[in-house]
C-alpha positions in Angstrom: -26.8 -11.0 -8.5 -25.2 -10.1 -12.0 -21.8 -9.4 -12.1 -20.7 -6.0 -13.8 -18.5 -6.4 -17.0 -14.8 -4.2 -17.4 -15.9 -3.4 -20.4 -17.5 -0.2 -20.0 -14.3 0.8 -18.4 -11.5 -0.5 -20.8 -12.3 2.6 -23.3 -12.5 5.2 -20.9 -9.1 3.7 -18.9 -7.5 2.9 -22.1 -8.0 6.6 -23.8 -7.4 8.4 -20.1 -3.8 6.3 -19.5 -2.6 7.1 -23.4 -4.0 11.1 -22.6 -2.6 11.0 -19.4 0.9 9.6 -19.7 1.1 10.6 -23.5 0.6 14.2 -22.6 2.6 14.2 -19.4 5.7 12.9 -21.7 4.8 15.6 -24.1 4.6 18.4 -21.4 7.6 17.4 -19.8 10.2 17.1 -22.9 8.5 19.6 -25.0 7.5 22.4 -23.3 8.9 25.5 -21.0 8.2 25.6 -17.2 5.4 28.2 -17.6 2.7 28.8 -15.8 0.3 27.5 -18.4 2.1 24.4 -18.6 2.2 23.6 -15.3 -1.3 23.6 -15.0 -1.2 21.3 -18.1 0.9 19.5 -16.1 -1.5 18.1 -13.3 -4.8 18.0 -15.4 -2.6 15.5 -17.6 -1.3 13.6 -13.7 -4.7 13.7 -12.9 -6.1 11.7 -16.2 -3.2 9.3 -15.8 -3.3 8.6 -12.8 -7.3 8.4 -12.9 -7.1 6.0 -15.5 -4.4 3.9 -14.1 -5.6 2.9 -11.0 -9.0 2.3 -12.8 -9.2 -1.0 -13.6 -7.2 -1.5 -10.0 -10.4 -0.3 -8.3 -12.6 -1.9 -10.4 -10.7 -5.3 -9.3 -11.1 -5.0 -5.7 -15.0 -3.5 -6.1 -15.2 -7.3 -8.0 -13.2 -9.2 -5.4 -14.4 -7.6 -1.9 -18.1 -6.6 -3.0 -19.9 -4.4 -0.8 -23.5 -4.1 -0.2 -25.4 -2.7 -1.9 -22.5 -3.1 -4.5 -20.5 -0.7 -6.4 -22.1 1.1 -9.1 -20.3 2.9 -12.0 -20.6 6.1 -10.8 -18.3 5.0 -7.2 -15.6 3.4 -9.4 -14.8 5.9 -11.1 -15.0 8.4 -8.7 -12.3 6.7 -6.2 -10.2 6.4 -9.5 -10.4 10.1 -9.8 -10.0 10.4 -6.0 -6.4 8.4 -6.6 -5.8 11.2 -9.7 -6.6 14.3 -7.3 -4.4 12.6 -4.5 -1.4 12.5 -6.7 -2.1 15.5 -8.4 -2.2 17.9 -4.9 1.1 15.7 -3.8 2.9 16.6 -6.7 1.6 20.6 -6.6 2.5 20.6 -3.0 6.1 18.9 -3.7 6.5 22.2 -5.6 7.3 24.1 -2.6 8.7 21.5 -0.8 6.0 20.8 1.7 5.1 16.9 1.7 6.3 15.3 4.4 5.2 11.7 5.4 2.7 13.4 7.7 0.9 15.3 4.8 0.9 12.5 2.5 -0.7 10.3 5.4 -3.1 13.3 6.4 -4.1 14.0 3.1 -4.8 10.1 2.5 -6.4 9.8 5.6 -8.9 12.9 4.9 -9.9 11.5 1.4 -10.5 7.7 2.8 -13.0 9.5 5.2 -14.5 11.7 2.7 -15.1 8.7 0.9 -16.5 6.6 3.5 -19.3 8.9 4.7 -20.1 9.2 1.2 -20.4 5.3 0.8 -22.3 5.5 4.7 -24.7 7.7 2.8 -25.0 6.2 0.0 -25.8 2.5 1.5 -28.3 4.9 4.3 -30.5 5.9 1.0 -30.4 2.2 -0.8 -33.5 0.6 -1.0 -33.4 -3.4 -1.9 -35.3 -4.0 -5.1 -39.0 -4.6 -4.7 -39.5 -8.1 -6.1 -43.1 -8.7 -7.3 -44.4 -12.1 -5.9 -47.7 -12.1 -8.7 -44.8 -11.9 -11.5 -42.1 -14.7 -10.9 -39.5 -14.4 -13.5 
């Protein structure tokens, strides 16, 4: 089975961290606590975090693989799960409601939307058809 390269990843992860973190220091020294900043303010936690945690999840898609393994599309999208995680912890820190019970809740609810979505994507996987005329 061939092995997928980081390579299509370092760009995107490299240009979302220096957007992400490079705006959030931007927004944070630069700007006034308006409304339109604030929003500003979790798109940008959303990209950095996103692109962080990237190559993390691409790590332990290459050392625990799964089958049928990983494609591109489910990295990134529990990447951006990790960015949309920190992004409603920090909106709901604005009022003062995380508690250890949300931030466990809230994890617990995204692991499971992501594990029916990996239960049905391996329920539609087909194993490739190998063609027994044809040996290559």
């Amino acid at each position: 089975m061939p092995t997928q390269s980081f390579r299509p990843y370092a760009i995107s992860s490299l240009v979302l961290i220096l957007a992400g973190w490079g705006g959030l220091f931007a927004v944070v020294n630069y700007s006034a606590p308006f409304v339109g900043f604030r929003f500003i303010f979790f798109a940008l936690i959303i990209l950095a975090l996103t692109g962080t945690v990237l190559p993390i999840v691409y790590f332990f898609h290459r050392r625990f693989p799964a089958e049928p393994p990983a494609e591109s599309n489910v990295i990134v999208r529990q990447a951006a799960w990790f960015g949309a995680y920190g992004a409603t912890l920090a909106w709901l820190q604005l009022g003062r409601l995380v508690t250890v019970y949300v931030i466990l809740g809230l994890a617990g609810g995204l692991f499971a939307i992501e594990y029916f979505l990996r239960l049905r994507e391996r329920a539609r996987w087909s194993p490739p058809v190998i063609d027994d005329d044809n040996p290559s």
